[in-house]
N, C-alpha and C positions, 0 to 999 in steps of 0.2 A: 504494500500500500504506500509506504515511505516514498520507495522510489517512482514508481511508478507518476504521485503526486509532483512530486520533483522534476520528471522528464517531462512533462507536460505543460508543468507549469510557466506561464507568461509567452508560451513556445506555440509558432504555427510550425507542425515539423511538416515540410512535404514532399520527401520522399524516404525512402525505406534506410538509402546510407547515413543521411541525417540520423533518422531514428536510431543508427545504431551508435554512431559518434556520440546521441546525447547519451543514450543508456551508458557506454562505457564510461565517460567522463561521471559520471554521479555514482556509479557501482564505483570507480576508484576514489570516491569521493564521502564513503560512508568511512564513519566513523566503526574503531572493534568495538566499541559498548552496543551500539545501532545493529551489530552482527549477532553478537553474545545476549542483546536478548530476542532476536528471530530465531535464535535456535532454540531458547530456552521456552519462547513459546511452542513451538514445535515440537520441541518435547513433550507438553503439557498436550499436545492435542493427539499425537500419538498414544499416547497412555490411556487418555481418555477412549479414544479406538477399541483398544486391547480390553479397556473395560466392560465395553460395551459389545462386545464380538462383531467388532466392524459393522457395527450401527454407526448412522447419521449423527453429527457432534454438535452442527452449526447452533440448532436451537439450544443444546448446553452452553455453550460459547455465548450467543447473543444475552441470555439472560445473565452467564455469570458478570459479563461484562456490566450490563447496567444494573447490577447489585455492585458491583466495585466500584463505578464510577456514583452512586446515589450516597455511597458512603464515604468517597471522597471531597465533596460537597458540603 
């Protein structure tokens, strides 16, 4: 989502080589912390998989999120 926002952003890109110059310029442009927690989400959602016997996660996901975001608030 991070990047994706990023490569877009303020950007008319219009055609595919562009597209890929901006992706690489911001992929070498994230910070390790930016990494270290995409993986660590990743983790969380794989696990959650494993718990669920490769059942659908999104609507665990969406609600934990706006329980963690209502409590940060």
């Amino acid at each position: 989502m991070y990047l994706r926002k990023n490569v877009f952003r303020g950007r008319h890109i219009t055609d595919i080589d562009e597209l890929k110059r901006v992706i690489r310029r911001e992929w070498h442009a994230l910070h390790q912390s930016q990494i270290n927690r995409a993986i660590d989400a990743f983790r969380s959602r794989v696990r959650k998989v494993v718990e669920l016997n490769g059942g659908h996660i999104e609507k665990f996901f969406l609600i934990f999120n706006l329980v963690i975001h209502s409590w940060l608030m």
